[in-house]
N, C-alpha and C positions, 0 to 999 in steps of 0.2 A: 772527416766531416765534410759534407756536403758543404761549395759552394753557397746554398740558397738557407743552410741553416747555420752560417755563421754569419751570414748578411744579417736573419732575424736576431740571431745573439748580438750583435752588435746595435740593432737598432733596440735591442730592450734593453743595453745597457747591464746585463749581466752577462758574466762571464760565466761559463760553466767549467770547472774544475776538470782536468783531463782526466780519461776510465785510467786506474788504477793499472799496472803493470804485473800481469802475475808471470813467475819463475818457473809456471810447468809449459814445458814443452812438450808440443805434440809428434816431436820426434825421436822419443826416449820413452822407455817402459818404465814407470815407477816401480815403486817396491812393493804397494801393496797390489799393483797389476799383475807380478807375477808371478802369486799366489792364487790367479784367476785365472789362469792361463792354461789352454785344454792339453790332452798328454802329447802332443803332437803339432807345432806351430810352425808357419811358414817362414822361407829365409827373412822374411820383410822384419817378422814383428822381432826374430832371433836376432838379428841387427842393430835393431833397434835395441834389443835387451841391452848390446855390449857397446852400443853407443856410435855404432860405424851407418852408413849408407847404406841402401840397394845395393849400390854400386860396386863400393868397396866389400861388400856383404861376398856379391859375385866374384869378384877376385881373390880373397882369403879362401874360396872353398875350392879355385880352379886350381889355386895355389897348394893345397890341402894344409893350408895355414887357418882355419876357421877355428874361433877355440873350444870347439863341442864339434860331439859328433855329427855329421850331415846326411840323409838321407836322399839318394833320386828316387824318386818315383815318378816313373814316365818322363814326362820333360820338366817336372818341378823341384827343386829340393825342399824337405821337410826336416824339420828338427824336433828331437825328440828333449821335451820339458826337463825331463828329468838330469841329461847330461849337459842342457843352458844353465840349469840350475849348480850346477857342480863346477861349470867353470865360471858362473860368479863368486862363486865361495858360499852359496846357501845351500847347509844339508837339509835333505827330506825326512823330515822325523814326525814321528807318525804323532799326531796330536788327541788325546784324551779328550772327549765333551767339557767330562766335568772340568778339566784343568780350563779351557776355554771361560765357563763361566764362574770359575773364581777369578778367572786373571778380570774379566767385566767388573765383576764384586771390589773386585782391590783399585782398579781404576777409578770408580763410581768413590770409592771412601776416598781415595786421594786426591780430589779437584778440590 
């Protein structure tokens, strides 16, 4: 907060309640992100998947300790979705429409 706008919260005598604290971070790939995630993502966002740094990202692959497979291409490494996937422990199973919108159906009856 701005100097000049807790001078004015102060001079009206109300206080405003601090913004709430949320628990996502923007340095970690959620779970339903990497379900969005295209067949082919860069060291950064793979990293991020298993919770390490750029940084560290760079040294586990120089290492060839990264825990998925790494791809160079030219001067970048790429990682391929499906083997990020495999060393989190989430298998690729091929999902039905309709199973989709009954699992919606059965969520919707249970709120």
């Amino acid at each position: 907060m701005s100097a000049d706008a807790r001078s004015a919260q102060a001079l009206s005598g109300q206080e405003q309640p601090p913004a709430p604290r949320t628990s996502r971070r923007k340095d970690v790939v959620t779970f339903p992100e990497l379900f969005d995630l295209p067949t082919i993502v860069d060291l950064c966002t793979a990293g991020k998947a298993v919770g390490v740094s750029l940084g560290t990202a760079y040294k586990l692959v120089q290492a060839g300790r990264f825990p998925c497979p790494v791809m160079r291409l030219g001067h970048r490494y790429q990682v391929p979705t499906a083997g990020l996937m495999k060393a989190l422990g989430i298998e690729l199973v091929a999902v039905d429409p309709d199973d989709v919108a009954d699992g919606a159906a059965f969520a919707a009856r249970v709120r």
